[in-house]
KOLPAMI-587909 format. One line per 10 residues: number of its first residue (from 1); for each residue x, y, z of C-alpha. Coordinates in steps of 0.2 Angstrom, whole numbers. Each point is the difference from the previous one (the first is absolute). Example, Ala and Ser with C-alpha at 12.3 -4.5 7.8 and 13.67 -1.06 7.14 Angstrom:
KOLPAMI-587909
1> 62,-22,39  6,17,-3
//
This chain:
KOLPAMI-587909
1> -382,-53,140  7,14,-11  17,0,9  2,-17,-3  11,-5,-16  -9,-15,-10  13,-8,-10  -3,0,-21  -8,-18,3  -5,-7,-16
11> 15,4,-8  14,-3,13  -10,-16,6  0,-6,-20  15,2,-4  8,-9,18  -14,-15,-6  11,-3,-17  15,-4,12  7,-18,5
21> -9,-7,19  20,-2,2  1,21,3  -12,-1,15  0,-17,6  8,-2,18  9,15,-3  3,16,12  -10,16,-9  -3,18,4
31> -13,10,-10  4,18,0  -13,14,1  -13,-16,4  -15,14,4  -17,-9,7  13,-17,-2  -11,-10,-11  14,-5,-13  12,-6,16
41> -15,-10,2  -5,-5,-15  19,-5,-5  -1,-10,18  -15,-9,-6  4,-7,-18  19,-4,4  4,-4,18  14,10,4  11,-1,16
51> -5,15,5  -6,16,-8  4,18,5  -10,14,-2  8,16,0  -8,18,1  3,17,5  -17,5,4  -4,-7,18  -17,0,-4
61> 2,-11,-14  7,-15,11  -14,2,10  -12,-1,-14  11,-16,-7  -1,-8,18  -16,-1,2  -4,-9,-20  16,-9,4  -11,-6,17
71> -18,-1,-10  8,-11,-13  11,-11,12  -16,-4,10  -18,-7,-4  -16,7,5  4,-10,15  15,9,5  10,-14,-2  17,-3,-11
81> -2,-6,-16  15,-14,-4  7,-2,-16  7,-19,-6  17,4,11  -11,2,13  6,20,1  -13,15,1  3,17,-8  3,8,17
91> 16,-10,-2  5,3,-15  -4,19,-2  7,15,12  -3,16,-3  11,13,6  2,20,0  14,3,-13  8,13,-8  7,-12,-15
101> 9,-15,7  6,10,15  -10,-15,12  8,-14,-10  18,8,1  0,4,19  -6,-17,2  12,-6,-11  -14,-13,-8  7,-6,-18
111> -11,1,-14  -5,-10,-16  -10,10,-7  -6,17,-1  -14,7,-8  -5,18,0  -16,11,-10  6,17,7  -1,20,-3  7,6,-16
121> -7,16,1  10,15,9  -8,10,15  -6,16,-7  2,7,18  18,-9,3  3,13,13  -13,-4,13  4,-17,1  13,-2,12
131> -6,10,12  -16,-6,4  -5,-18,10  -7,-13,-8  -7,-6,15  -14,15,1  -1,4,-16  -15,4,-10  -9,-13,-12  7,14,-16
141> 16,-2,8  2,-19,1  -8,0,-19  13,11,-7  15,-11,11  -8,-16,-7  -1,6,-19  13,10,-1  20,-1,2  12,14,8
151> 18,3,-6  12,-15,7  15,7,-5  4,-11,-17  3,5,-18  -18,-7,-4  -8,11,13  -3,11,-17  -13,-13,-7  -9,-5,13
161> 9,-16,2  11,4,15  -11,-9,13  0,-15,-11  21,4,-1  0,0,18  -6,-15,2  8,-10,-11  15,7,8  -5,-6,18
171> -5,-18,-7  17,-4,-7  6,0,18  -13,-12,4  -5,-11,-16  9,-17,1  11,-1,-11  -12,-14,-13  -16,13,5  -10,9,-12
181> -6,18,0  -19,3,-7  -6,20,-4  -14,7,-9  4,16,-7  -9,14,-10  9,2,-17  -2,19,2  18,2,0  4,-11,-15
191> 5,-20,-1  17,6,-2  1,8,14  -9,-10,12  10,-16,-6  16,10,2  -5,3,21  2,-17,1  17,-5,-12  9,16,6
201> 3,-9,17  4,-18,-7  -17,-9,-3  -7,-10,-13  -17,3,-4  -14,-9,-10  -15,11,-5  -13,-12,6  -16,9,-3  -5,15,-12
211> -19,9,0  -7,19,0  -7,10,11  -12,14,-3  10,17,6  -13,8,13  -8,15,-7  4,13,16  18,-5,-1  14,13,0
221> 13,-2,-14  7,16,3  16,-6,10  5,-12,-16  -4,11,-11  13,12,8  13,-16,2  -3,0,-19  2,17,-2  20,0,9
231> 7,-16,-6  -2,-10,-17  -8,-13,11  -20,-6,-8  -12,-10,12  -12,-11,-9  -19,2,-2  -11,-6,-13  -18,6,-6  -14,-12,7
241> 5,-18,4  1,-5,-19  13,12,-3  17,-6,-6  12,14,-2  7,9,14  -4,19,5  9,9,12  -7,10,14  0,16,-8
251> -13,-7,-14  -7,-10,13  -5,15,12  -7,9,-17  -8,-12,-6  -10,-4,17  -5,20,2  -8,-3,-17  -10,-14,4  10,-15,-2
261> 4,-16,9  16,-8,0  8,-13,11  16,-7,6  8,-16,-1  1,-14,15  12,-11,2  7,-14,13  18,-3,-1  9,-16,8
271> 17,5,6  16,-11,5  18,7,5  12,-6,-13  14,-4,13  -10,1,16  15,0,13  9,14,-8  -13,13,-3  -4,-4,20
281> 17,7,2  -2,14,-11  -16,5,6  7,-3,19  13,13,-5  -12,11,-6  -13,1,15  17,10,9  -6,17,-7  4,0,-18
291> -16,7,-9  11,7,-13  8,-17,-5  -16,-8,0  -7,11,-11  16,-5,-10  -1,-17,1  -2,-9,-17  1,-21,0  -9,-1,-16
301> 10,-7,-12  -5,-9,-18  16,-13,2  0,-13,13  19,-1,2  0,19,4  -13,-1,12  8,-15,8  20,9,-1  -6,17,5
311> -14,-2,12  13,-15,11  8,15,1  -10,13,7  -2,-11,14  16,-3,4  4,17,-2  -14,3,13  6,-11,12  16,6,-2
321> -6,19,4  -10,-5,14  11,-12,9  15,12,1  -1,16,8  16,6,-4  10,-5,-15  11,-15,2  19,-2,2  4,-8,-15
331> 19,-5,-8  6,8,-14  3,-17,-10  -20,-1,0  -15,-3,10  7,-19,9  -18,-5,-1  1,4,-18  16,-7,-2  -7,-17,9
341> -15,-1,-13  12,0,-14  11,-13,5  -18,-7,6  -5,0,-20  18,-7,-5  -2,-13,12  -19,-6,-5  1,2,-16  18,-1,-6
351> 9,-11,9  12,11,5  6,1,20  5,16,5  -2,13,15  -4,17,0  18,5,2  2,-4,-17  -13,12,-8  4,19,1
361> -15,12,-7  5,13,-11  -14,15,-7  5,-7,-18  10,-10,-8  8,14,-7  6,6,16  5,-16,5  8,-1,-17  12,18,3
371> 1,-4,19  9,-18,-6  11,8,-13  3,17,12  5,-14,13  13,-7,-9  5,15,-14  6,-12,-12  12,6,-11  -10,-9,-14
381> -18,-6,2  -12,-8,-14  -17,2,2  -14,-6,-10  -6,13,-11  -19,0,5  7,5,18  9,16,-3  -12,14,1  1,2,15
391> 19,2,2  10,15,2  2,8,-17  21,4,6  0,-22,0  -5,-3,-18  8,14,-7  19,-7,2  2,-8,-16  19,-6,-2
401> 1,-14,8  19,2,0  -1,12,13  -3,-11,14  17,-5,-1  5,17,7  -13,0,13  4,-4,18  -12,-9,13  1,16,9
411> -7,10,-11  -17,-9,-2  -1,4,-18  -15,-11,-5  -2,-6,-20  -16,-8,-3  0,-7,-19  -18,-7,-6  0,-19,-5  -14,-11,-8
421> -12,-12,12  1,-14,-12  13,-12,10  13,-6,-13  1,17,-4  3,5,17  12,-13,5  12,5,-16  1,19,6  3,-5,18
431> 13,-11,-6  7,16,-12  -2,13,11  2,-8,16  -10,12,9  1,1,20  -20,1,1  -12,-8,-9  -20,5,0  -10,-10,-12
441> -18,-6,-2  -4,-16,-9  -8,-2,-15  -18,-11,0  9,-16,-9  15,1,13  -13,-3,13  -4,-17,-7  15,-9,6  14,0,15
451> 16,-1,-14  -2,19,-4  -1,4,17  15,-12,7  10,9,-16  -2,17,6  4,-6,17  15,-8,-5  8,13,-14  -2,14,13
461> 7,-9,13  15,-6,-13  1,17,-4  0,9,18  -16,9,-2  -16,4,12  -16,-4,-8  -16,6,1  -13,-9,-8  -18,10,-2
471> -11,-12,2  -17,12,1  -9,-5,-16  1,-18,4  -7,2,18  -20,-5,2  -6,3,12  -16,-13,-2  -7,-14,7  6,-11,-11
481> 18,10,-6  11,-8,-15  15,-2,7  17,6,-9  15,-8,-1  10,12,12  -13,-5,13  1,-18,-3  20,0,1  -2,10,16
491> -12,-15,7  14,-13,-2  17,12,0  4,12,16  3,17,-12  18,6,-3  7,13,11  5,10,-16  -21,0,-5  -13,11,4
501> -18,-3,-4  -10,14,-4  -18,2,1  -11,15,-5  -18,-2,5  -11,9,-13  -13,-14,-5  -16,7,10  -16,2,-4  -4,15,4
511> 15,11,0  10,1,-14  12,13,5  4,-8,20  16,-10,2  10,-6,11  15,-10,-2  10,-15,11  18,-8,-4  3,-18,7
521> 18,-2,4  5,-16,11  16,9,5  -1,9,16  13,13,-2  -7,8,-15  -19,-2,4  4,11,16  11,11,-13  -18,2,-12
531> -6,8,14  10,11,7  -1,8,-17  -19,1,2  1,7,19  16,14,-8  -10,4,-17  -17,-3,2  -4,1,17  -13,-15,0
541> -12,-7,-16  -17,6,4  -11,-12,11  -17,2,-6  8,-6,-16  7,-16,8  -16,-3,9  -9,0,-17  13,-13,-8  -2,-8,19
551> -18,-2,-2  2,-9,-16  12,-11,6  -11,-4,12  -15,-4,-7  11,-14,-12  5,-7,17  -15,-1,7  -5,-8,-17  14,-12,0
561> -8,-18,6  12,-11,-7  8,-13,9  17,5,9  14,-3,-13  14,-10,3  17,12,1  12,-7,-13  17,-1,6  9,18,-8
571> 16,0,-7  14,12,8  4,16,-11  12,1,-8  19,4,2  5,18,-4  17,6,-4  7,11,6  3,13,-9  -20,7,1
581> 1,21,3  -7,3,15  -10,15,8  9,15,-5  11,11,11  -12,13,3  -16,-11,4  14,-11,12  3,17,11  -15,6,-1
591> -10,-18,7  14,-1,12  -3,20,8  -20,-3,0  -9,-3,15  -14,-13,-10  -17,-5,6  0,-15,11  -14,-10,1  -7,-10,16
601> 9,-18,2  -9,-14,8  7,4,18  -3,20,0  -14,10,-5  11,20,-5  -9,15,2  3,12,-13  9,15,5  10,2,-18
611> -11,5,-14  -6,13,-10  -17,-6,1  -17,5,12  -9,-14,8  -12,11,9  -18,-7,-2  -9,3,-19  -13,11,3  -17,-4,-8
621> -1,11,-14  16,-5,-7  -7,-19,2  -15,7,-10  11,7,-15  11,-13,-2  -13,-15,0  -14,13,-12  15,1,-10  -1,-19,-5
631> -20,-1,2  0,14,-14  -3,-8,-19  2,12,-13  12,14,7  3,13,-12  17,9,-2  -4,15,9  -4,-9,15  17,-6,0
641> 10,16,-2  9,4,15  8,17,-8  -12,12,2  0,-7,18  19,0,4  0,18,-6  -11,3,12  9,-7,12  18,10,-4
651> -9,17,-2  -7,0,19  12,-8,6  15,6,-8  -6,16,-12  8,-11,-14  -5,6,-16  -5,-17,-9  -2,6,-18  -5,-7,-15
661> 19,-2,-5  3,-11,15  3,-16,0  -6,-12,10  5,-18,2  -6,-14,11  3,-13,7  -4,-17,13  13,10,14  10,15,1
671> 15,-11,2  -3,-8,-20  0,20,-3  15,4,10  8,-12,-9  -1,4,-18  6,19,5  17,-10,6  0,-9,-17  -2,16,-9
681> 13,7,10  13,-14,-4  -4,1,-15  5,18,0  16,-4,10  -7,11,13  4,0,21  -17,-2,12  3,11,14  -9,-6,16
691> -1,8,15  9,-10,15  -18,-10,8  -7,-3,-15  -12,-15,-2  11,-16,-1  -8,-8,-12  3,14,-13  19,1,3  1,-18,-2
701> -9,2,-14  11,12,-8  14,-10,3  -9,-17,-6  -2,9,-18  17,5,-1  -2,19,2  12,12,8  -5,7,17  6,14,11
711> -4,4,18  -5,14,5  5,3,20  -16,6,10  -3,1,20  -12,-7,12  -3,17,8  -8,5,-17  -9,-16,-2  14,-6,-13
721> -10,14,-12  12,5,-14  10,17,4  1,14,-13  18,2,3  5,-16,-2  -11,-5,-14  8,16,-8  20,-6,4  -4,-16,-5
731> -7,5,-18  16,12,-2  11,-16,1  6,2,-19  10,-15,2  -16,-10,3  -14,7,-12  11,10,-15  -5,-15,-11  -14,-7,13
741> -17,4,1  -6,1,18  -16,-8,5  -4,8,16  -14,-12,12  -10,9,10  -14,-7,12  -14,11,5  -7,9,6  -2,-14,11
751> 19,-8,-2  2,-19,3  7,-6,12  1,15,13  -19,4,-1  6,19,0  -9,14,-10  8,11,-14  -8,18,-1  -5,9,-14
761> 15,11,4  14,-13,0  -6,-11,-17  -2,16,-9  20,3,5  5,-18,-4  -8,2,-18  7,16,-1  18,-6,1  -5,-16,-10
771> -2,12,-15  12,10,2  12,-14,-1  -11,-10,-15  -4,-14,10  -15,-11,-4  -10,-1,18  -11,-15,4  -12,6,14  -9,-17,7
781> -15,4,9  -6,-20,2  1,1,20  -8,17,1  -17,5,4  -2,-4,17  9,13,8  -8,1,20  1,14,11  13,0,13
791> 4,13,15  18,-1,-5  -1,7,-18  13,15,0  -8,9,-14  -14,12,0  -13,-9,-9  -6,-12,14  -19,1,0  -4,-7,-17
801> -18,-6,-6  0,-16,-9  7,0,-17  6,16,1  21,-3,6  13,0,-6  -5,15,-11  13,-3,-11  -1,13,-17  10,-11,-12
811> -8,11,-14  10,13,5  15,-10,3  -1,-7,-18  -6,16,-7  18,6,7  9,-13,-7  -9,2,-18  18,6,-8  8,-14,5
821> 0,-18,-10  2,-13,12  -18,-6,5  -10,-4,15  -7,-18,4  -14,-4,11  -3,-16,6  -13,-4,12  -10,-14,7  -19,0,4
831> 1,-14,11  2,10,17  -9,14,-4  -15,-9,-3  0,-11,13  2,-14,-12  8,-13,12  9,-12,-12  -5,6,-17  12,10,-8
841> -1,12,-16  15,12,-4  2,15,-10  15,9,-10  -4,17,-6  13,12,-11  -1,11,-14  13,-9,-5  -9,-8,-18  16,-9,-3
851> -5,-15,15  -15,-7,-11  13,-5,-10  15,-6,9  -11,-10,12  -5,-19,-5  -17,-3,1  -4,-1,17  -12,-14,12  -14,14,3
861> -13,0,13  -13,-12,-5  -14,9,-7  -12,-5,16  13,8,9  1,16,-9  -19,0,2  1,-3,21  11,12,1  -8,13,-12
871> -16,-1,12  14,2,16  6,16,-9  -18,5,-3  -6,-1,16  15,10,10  0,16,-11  -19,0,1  0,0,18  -10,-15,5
881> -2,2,17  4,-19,5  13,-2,-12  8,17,8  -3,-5,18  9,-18,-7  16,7,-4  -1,10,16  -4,-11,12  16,-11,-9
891> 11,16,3  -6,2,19  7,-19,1  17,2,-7  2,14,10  -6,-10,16  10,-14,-6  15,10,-3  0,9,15  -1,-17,11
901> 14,-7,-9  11,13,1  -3,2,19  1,-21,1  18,1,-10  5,16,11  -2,-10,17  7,-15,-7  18,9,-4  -4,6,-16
911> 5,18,-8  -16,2,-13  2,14,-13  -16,7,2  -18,-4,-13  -11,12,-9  -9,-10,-12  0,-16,-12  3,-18,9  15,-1,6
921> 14,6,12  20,0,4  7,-4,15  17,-5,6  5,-15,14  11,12,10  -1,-11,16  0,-16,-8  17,4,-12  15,-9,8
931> -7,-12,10  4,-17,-2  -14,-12,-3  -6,-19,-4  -14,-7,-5  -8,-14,-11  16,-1,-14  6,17,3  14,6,13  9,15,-2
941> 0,21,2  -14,9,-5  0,13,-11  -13,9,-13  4,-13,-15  -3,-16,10  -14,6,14  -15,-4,-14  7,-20,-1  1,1,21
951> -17,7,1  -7,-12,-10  8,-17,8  -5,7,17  -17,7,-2  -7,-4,-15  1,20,-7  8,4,-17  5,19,0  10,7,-14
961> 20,2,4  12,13,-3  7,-9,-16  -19,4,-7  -1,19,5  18,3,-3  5,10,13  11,-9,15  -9,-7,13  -19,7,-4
971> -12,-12,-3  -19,2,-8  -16,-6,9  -17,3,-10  -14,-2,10  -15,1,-9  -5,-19,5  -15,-8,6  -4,9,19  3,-20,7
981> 15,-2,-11  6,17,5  -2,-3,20  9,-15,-2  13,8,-11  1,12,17  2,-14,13  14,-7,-11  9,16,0  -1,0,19
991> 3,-20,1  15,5,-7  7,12,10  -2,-13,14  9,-14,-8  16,14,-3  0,13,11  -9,-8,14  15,-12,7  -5,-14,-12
1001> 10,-6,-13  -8,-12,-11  -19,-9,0
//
């Protein structure tokens, strides 16, 4: 029957004859496209499969196949012909209605093999197919659905291979994971290509089977020929079947107008997944509605260790974006599960018994390296000279040592001298110089044994110094790791309380430029120390980063099949003098004012109330950028260029004129940013100016780094926004700034904390004054971009569409400030405005030149992130629809959200300052201040500093107190939580007022 598709017989049935009977025998098959069926049966027949599926579209040609299934199975008789296992074909061979392998998924029947002759050859009418059915369809119609493929939405779709694409696609889900894939294919498209189908998405392939096929003469080459003419792409003919050198379509097309013949090749391709569980788990990701990424999706690789790091991976990055909605509330001292693996890998492979409180995460060992040194602000500090680059420049350049003696703890001068790595050399500068600080590597031959180790130990504890010891270039991480002599002394010797281990993880596979960095420190006090300088400086060390060192450290647990080892006894440290340095004055005052992130103990679970982060759910698309950003190989550059981008992103949403003579810096936060502007100020010997309700964190900050800081009084009738007249008075003060350059902070046009809204009106006023008075501004818009309507707002521009508030002109307000000197900084942070829950990327932009100089290099954006959130930038300012609707759908819930809480805080006795955008509010505890209370450890008078330690004990809910905001008695909530995390975070609130205000005075 002419609708009725017969398989390329000969050919296909040749080549599946060359294979082992271990491919078919006993094994579960499906035979796509199976036509009139006889190759189901034949296969059936010859190796005694458990059962055989054959699989069509056409309805028609399962009847066909039923009936030769039913004329083979059955002798003239009519009665069932037995095989030796005493099993006819009618039970080993079903025949099904199928658009691919959709009867074996819904069935959920695992395969062993799938074979497949399908249509290579693209519907010249793709338009009329889906609207017809099949069912009464004409005989025409059901010839052209069995001989031809429509568009399936896949990169190969171009070549006539996106039905074979399909396919494959479907049977990862359901191949076992030892099966085996068999396809003929048409070599039209070329062997490159067709072989690349198959390795892109993680297979190995063997070319079982190669002959030639004469091209039919009434065939239409017109469709490659125009592929041809678009793209540098060739498909591959050849004159006759003797021909041996490849023609492309275009000569192919003129050569068969002229007369000619010319075929194609055929070939049969075996196909196995290189790791079968983990392309599952990709390709389970995948099926969610990311076309994009699959069309991304590259697995082929020429090195096996690449493959194996890199495609490990992928899948547990899958897992990762699948299993969590929302983005997890992780500690600034690291990931704890990344934290576990690590003392995991000491443990198994080392020897060494430690617990993840001993491991901080730093984004480098360079910023753990400043972080250490900025801690403490040793008045002299030797550090190895190949760990320097990174320092601040103000460090190495104070070259007398002399003039230390003059130098008081106070002033946190810090003198970094460079020393030599080779350890006798070392030890006789430490014991010259006496330095307070000491960060060294080891040189390969001081590796070999303990002594130069115990040496360095012993002269820095002789001498009264901290030492770091940089242990990255001697850290494999490899099944079968050399060990170094620091690590075998850490086996058998609790470390010092003066040491510090440092670890910089480079050595990957695949990534060159990804790091992250750990420190192992077995004294409590400065672990928790390490990483308060993290949550103050750096905000957090990115997470995808850790998962990627995570996975690997995973995959070498998994690996690790030795038998348990027997814990030697450790010796206890050693005993330090006591006259170590220890944390300077300003990091001491600074830790102590800080309200810190507090993770969950074993009795209480704490809901998050306190952080400058969104945990709303992840929507798809950003899933889909972020995981094609690693499925990518080969990014260029300019995929990876965010500028053009962030331009975009100040010009519409600012009018900021980002010229060519702008400078722009990035970096893993806006924090890290932040933070090198308050370095640049101290180094200036300038006064930050904040405004009272500024973020916590950044005060603290300011303070931890030594800087000078200044107030600024503000109101909570105006949101605690900065008033002209009293920035103007304060700027005036010539006792204050005649030899001081003031740093004026301002947050907007969202400001953070207060979630209040500067116009266009009042920031051009605030600059205005700035200039007047020569005063550098930083303007950080990180926690803008989500301004929500509300009925409430006083000033005329209530309506807004999206993107289109605040309207700030910042052209003109810089344009009016051209004749002053003192420059503008923008800082920013894409995180929120992207909806990137948990990924963060931030910005600084002046047309200050001088910053590319006076800045270290900085831990930049790993280049997959500059690419995900390149593609995020792309896709706002060119108005995709459902990215657009995203970002207002996310600002209908804040609004929702900030509406509830306010309203849950107001009838629980709260005064709550009002909201307008961003992710957080103020509000202060007017009913609760006074009243005497006790509960779990804590009895007492409440007021605004100690409510956030009472909330906590009683309910479980960590809010931000007023020793964070600043201003008496306020306290921050943020609420963009997970909506079960939220309603919980609203009964705690409410559970609260019970327990104080209700008549009961403890649990």
């Amino acid at each position: 029957m002419p609708g009725i598709f017969v398989p390329c017989s000969a050919a296909f049935y040749e080549g599946l004859g060359q294979q082992p009977d271990s491919i078919f025998r006993d094994k579960t098959v499906a035979e796509l496209g199976c036509g009139n069926g006889w190759m189901s049966i034949a296969l059936a027949q010859r190796w005694s499969p458990f059962k055989v599926y054959g699989l069509d579209i056409n309805p028609r040609a399962i009847k066909i196949a039923r009936i030769n299934l039913y004329l083979n199975a059955l002798d003239d008789d009519g009665l069932p012909i037995y095989d030796g296992e005493g099993k006819t074909l009618l039970d080993r061979i079903e025949f099904h209605e199928s658009d691919l392998l959709s009867c074996c998924r819904d069935s959920k029947i695992e395969l062993d093999c799938i074979v497949g002759c399908i249509p290579q050859v693209l519907d010249p009418n793709p338009e009329v197919m889906p609207n017809i059915k099949i069912n009464t369809s004409s005989e025409e119609f059901l010839y052209s659905l069995c001989n031809y493929c429509s568009f399936q939405g896949v990169v190969e779709d171009q070549f006539g291979l996106g039905l074979i694409a399909r396919a494959v696609e479907e049977g990862i889900a359901l191949i076992k994971p030892m099966g085996i894939m068999i396809f003929s294919m048409g070599g039209r498209p070329g062997q490159v290509l067709c072989e690349r189908l198959f390795l892109r998405r993680g297979f190995r392939i063997n070319n079982l089977w190669q002959s030639k096929l004469m091209q039919a003469a009434d065939t239409d080459l017109s469709d490659l020929v125009e592929i041809e003419k678009n793209s540098p792409h060739r498909f591959e003919f050849f004159v006759d079947l003797g021909g041996n050198q490849p023609i492309s379509a275009r000569t192919a097309c003129a050569y068969m107008k002229s007369g000619g013949c010319v075929s194609h090749a055929l070939s049969m391709y075996s196909c196995h997944l290189r790791q079968p569980d983990q392309v599952k788990k990709i390709f389970d990701f995948l099926k969610d509605g990311f076309p994009e990424v699959s069309s991304s999706l590259d697995l082929s690789f020429d090195d096996n260790s690449v493959a194996d790091e890199k495609i490990s991976f992928l899948a547990y990055l899958a897992s990762f974006l699948k299993e969590n909605k929302s983005n997890p509330c992780e500690p600034p001292a690291g990931c704890l599960n990344f934290r576990n693996l690590v003392t995991g890998f000491m443990k198994a492979y080392h020897h060494i018994p430690l617990t993840p409180d001993n491991v901080v995460v730093f984004p480098s060992r360079a910023v753990a390296i400043e972080n250490a040194l900025q801690l403490f602000s040793p008045a002299l500090a030797i550090v190895d000279e190949h760990l320097t680059r990174h320092l601040p420049k103000q460090w190495l350049t104070s070259s007398t040592i002399e003039e230390r003696a003059d130098c008081t703890e106070a002033e946190n001068i810090v003198t970094v001298i460079e020393s030599p790595r080779k350890c006798d050399l070392l030890i006789e500068f430490i014991r010259k110089l006496k330095p307070q600080v000491v960060v060294t590597g080891m040189a390969q031959f001081d590796t070999i044994s303990t002594a130069a180790f115990v040496n360095l130990l012993n002269v820095t504890k002789d001498v009264g110094s901290w030492l770091f010891l940089d242990i990255s270039e001697h850290l494999e991480l490899s099944r079968v790791p050399s060990s170094n002599s620091v690590l075998r002394y850490l086996a058998g010797n609790t470390l010092p309380s003066h040491a510090t281990v440092l670890c910089g993880l480079v050595k990957n596979q695949v990534y060159s430029d990804l790091e992250v960095a750990f420190t192992i420190s077995e004294q409590a006090a400065f672990s928790e120390a390490l990483s308060q300088t993290v949550e103050l400086l750096e905000g957090h060390t990115s997470v995808i980063s850790q998962q990627y060192y995570g996975c690997l450290f995973h995959q070498l647990l998994a690996f690790q099949n030795c038998e348990p080892h027997a814990q030697q006894e450790r010796q206890p440290a050693l005993v330090l003098p006591q006259r170590m340095i220890g944390f300077s004055d300003s990091a001491i005052s600074a830790i102590k004012e800080a309200d810190f992130f507090l993770p969950d103990s074993k009795e209480s679970y704490v809901i998050h109330m306190d952080l400058d982060r969104s945990f709303l759910p992840i929507p798809s698309s950003v899933k889909a950028s972020i995981f094609e950003s690693f499925v990518r190989q080969n990014i260029m550059g300019s995929e990876t260029d965010v500028r053009s981008g962030i331009e975009r992103l100040l010009k519409r949403n600012y009018n900021y004129p980002a010229e060519s003579d702008s400078e722009i810096i990035y970096g893993n936060t806006s924090p890290a940013l932040f933070n090198k502007l308050v370095r640049r100020c101290v180094q200036e010997r300038g006064t930050f100016v904040f405004p009272l309700g500024t973020n916590g964190h950044y005060v603290s900050a300011a303070k931890f780094l030594n800087a000078n800081t200044l107030t600024i009084p503000t109101k909570s009738s105006s949101g605690f926004k900065i008033e002209p007249s009293v920035l103007q008075d304060t700027l005036n003060n010539e006792e204050l700034f005649s030899f001081s350059t003031a740093w004026v902070y301002i947050s907007g046009p969202t400001i953070n904390p207060s979630g209040f809204l500067y116009s266009a009106k009042e920031i051009e006023e605030l600059l205005s004054i700035c200039a007047r008075n020569a005063a550098r501004v930083v303007i950080d818009t990180s926690f803008s971009g989500l301004e929500f309507q509300t009925d409430d707002w006083p000033f005329p521009c209530v309506q807004f569409p999206f993107d289109s508030w605040p309207c700030w002109d910042l052209e003109r307000c810089l344009d009016a400030m051209a004749g002053h000197v003192a420059p503008v900084y923008l800082l920013g942070e894409l995180s929120l405005e992207l909806t990137m829950a948990g990924l963060k990327f931030g910005f600084l932009i002046s047309k200050d030149r001088s910053l590319e100089y006076s800045f270290p290099i900085l831990s930049q954006p790993h280049s997959t992130l500059k690419y995900t959130f390149r593609k995020l930038l792309g896709l706002k300012y060119d108005w995709d629809k459902h990215f657009s609707n995203l970002i207002a759908e996310q600002k209908e819930t804040l609004k929702d959200r900030a509406n509830h809480l306010m309203k849950t805080l107001e009838s629980c006795g709260w005064d709550v300052v009002g909201c307008h955008g961003g992710i957080s509010m103020l509000a202060k505890p007017t009913a609760y201040i006074g009243k005497l209370f006790r509960v779990n450890g804590f009895e007492g008078t409440l007021n605004g500093c100690n409510i956030r330690e009472v909330l906590l004990r009683s309910t479980g809910l960590c809010i931000s107190s007023s020793t964070w905001t600043g201003i008496t008695d306020y306290c921050r909530f943020s609420f963009a939580l997970e909506s079960g995390e939220f309603k919980r975070a609203m009964d705690c609130i409410t559970r609260f007022k019970e327990l104080v205000l209700g008549g009961s005075d403890e649990l």
